[in-house]
C-alpha positions in Angstrom: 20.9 178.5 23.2 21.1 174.7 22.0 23.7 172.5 23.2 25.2 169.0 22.0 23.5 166.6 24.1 26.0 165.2 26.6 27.7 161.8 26.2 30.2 159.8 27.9 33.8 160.8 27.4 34.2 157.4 25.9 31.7 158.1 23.2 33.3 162.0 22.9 36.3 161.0 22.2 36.0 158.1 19.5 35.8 159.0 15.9 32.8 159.4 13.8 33.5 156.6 12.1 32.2 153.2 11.0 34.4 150.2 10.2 33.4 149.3 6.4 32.5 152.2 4.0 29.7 150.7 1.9 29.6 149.9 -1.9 26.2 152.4 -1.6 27.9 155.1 -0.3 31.0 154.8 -2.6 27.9 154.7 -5.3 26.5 158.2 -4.3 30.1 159.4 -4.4 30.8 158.4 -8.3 27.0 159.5 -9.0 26.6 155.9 -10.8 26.2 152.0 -9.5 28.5 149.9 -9.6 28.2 147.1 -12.6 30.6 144.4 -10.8 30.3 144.2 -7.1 33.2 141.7 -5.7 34.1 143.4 -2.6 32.2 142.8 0.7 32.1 139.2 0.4 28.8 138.7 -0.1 27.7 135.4 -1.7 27.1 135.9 -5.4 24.9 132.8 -5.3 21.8 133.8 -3.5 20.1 132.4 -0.8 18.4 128.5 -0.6 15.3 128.6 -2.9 14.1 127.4 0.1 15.1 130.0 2.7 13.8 132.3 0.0 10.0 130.8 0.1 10.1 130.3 3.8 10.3 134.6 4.0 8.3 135.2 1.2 5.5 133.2 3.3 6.7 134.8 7.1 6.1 138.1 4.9 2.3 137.2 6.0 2.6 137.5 9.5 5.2 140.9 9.2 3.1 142.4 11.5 3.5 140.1 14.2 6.4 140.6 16.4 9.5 137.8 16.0 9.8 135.4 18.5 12.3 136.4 20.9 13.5 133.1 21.9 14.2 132.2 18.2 12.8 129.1 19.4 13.0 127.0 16.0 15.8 128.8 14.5 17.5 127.7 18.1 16.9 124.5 18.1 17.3 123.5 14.8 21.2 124.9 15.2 21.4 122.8 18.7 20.7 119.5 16.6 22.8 120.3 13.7 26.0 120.3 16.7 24.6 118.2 19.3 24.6 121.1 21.9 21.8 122.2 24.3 19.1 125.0 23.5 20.1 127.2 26.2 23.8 127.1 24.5 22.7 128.2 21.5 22.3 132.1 20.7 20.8 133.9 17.9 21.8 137.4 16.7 21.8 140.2 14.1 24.9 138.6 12.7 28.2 138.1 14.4 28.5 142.1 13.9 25.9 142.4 16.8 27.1 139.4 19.2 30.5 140.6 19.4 29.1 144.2 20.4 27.4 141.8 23.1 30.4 140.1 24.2 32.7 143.2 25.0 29.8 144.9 26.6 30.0 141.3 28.7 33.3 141.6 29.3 34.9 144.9 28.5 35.4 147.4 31.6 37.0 150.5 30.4 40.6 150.2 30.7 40.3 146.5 30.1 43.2 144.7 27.8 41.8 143.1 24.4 43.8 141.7 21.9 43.4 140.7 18.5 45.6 140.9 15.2 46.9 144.4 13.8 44.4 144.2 10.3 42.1 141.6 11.7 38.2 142.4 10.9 37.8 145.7 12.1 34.1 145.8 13.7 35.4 144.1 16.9 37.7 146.9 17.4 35.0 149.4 16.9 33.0 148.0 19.9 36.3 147.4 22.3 37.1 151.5 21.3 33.2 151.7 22.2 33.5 150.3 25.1 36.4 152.0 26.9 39.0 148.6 26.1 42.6 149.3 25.8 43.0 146.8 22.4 46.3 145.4 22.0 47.5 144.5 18.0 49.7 141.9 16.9 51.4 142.0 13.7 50.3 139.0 11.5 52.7 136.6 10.0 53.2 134.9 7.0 49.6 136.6 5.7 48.0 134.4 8.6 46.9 135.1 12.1 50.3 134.9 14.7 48.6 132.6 17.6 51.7 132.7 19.2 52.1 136.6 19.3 48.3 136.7 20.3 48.9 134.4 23.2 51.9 136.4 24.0 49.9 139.6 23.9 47.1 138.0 26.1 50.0 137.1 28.9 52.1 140.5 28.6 48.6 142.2 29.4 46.3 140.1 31.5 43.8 140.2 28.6 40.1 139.2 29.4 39.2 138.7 26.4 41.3 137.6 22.6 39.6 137.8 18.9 40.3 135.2 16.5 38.8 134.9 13.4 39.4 131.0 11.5 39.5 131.3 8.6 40.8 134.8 9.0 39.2 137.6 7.1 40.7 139.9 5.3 43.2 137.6 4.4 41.6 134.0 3.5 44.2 132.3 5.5 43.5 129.5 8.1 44.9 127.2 11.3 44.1 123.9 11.5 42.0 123.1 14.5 44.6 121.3 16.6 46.9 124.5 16.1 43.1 126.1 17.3 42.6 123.7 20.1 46.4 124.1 21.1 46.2 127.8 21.2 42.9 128.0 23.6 44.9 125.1 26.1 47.4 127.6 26.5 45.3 130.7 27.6 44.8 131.8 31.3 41.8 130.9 32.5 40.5 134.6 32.9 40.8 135.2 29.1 37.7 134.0 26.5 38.4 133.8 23.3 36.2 135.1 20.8 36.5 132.2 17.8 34.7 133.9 15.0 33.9 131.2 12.1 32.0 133.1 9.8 33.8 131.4 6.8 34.0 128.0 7.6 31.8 126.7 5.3 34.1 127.4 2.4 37.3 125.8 4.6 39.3 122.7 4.7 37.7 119.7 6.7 41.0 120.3 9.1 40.1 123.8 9.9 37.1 123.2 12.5 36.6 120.4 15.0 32.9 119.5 16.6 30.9 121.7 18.5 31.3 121.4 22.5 30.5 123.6 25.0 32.7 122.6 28.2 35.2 125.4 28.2 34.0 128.9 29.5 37.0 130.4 27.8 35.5 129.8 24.1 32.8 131.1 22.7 32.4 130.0 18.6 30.1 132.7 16.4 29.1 131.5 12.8 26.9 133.2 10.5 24.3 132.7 7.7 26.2 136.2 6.1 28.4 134.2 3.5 28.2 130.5 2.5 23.9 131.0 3.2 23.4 133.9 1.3 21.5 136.2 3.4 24.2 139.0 4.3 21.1 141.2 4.5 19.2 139.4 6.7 21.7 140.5 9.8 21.5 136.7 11.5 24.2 134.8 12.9 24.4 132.6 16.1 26.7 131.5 18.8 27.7 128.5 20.5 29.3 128.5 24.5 28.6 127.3 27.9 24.9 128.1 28.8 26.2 130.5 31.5 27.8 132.4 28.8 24.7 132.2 26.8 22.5 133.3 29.7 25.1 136.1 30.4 24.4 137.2 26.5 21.0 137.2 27.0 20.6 139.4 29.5 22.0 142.5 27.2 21.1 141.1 24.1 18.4 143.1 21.5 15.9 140.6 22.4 13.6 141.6 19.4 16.9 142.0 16.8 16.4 138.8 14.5 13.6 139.9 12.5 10.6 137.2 12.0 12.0 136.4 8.2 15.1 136.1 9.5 14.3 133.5 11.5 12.4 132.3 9.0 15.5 132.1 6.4 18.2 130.8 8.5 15.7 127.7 9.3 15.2 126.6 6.3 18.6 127.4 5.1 19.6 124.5 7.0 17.4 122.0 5.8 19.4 122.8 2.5 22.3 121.3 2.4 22.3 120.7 -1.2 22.4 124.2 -2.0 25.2 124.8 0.5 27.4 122.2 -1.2 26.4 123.6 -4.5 27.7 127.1 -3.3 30.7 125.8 -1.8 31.8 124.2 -4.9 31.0 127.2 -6.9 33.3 129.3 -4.7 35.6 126.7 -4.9 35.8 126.8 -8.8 36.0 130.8 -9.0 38.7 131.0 -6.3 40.8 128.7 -8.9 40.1 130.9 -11.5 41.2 134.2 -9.3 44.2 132.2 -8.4 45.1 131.4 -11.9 44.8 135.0 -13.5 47.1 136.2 -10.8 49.9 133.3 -12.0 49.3 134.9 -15.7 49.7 138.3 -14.5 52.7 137.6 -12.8 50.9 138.3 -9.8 51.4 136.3 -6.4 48.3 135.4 -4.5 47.2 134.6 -1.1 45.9 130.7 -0.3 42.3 131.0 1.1 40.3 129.3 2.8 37.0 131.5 2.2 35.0 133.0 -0.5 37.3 135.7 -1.8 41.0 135.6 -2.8 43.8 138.5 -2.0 46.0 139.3 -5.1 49.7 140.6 -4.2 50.4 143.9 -6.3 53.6 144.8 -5.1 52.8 148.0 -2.5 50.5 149.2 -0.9 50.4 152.6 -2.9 50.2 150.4 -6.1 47.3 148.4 -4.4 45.3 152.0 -3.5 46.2 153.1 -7.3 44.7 150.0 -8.9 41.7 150.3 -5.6 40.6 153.6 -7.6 41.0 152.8 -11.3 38.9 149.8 -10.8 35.9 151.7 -8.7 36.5 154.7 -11.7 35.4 151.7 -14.0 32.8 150.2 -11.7 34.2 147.2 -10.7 34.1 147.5 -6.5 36.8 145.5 -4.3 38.4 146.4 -1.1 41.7 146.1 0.3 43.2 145.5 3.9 43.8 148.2 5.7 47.6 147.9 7.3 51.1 147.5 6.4 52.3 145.0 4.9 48.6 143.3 3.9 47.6 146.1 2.0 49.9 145.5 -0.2 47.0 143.2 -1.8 43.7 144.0 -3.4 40.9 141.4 -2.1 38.2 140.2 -4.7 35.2 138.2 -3.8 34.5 135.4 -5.8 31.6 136.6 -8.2 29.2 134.4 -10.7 31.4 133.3 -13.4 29.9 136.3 -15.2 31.1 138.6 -12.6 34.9 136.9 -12.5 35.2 137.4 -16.0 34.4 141.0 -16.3 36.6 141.9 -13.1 39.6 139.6 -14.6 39.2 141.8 -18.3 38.8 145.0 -16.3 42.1 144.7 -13.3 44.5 143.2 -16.4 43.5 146.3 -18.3 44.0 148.9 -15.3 47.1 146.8 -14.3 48.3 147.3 -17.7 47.6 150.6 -17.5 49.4 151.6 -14.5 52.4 149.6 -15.7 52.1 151.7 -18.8 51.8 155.0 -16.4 
């Protein structure tokens, strides 16, 4: 007789789930691609031309193992912040190092907090990691520090998520509200400052890299303003000991060698960075604009994708469904009262046109309904 092998009563007892269902697999659902894909916040631009050649030319050596030390990647990232190598870690995106970081620090029973609709894949690894999370309500559309803080004191938290500029609404802090917020933790909590959208934020949002405080550790990523959301590389910046700490449960092998390649010369490319950011720029204007003629409020950002206020969060499901039924693919957050918006990454002007003709038609169309 066969048997299910056995697994921890952690793992038994979590849902077969994953955070994020994929464009792909919505695809295979409606038996046809999508023609307008605005929803995972993937740049619409591309990668660097010159990140481009560099892995066409690592594809050469593809059957060489990467470096593990992502040596070059490393150090290039160290001088770009004035920090030290050995505070400098490379990963399969930010995805992968938070895994890292509650298998670091996570016992189970151990009290997490982060915000009630914050980016789920953190979650996913405190559930898979036996954490007891804690969720604060957002308010105002952004990120509550206070009620995080307040969460981290009512339960001893080791460790407290913040993502700035927050995804999935767009919304930001300024970095001395930032700065402010990490003063005031206990010195047995690290926070978890997850910048994966910074590039596209106001200079007042981040403050220079510096790796004194054991409580922080900053994660940025080459996902979004860099193009290279398939790639899977990201990086992290904390005290070496943190580093170290990483290090010694990290996928040593899970940056692939064009990776590497990719994220080094991305930035050597600062031209094409400022080009994207100003495209983005330009297209969030335009999002924010068809919502005023709509009669539609919409939510500041401070990242490559703007949420559009429908009303409710039934109406925001409803208008979800008629736009995938016509193959234009967004998402939505997830919880009360957020999902009362729909949340459209900022396409090629191309793309923004065809989703703006395509939601005022459905809109109108389930006004008419």
């Amino acid at each position: 007789m066969s048997s299910s092998p056995r697994c921890t009563a952690i793992v038994a007892g979590l849902p077969a789930a994953i955070p994020f269902v994929g464009p792909e697999t919505l695809e295979r659902k409606r038996g046809a691609p999508f023609r307008v894909r605005v929803g995972a916040n993937e740049s619409a631009f591309g990668c660097s031309p010159k990140a481009a050649q560099a892995m066409t030319t690592a594809m050469a050596h593809i059957a060489w193992y990467n470096d593990p030390e992502a040596f070059e990647a490393r150090d290039a990232i160290a001088r770009r912040h004035g920090v030290a190598l050995e505070e400098v870690l490379l990963g399969a995106g930010i995805d992968e190092m938070l895994g890292n970081v509650v298998r670091m620090l996570v016992e189970p029973g151990t009290a997490v907090v982060t915000s009630r609709g914050a980016y789920p894949t953190f979650n996913y690894h405190v559930a898979g990691f036996g954490g007891l999370l804690e969720a604060v309500p957002y308010r105002d559309d952004a990120i509550d520090l206070e009620a995080l803080l307040d969460g981290v004191r009512r339960t001893n938290a080791s460790l407290v998520y913040l993502a700035n500029p927050d995804n999935p609404m767009g919304t930001w802090h300024t970095a001395d509200n930032v700065r402010r917020f990490l003063d005031a933790l206990p010195a047995s909590t690290v926070l978890v400052l997850d910048e994966a959208y910074v590039e596209f934020a106001p200079d007042d949002a981040t403050w220079p890299m510096a790796t004194h405080d054991p409580r922080l550790i900053r994660m940025r990523t080459f996902s979004k303003a860099y193009g290279m959301a398939g790639a899977r590389v990201g990086y992290a910046i904390a005290p070496r000991e943190t580093i170290t700490n990483l290090g010694k449960i990290r996928n040593h092998f899970g940056v692939n060698r064009l990776a590497q390649a990719g994220a080094l010369a991305s930035l050597g490319d600062d031209a094409f960075l400022a080009w994207v950011v100003d495209e983005v720029a330009t297209g969030r204007d335009e999002y924010h604009a068809l919502a005023a003629r709509l009669g539609l409020p919409s939510v500041p950002s401070a990242t490559n994708f703007v949420c559009l206020d429908v009303g409710s969060g039934d109406r925001a499901r409803a208008l979800l469904a008629a736009l995938h039924d016509e193959g234009v693919f967004v998402r939505m957050p997830g919880v009360e009262p957020l999902d009362r918006c729909i949340r459209v990454t900022v396409g090629t002007a191309l793309e923004r046109e065809a989703f703006a003709l395509t939601f005022e038609q459905v809109l109108h169309g389930l006004q008419g309904g």
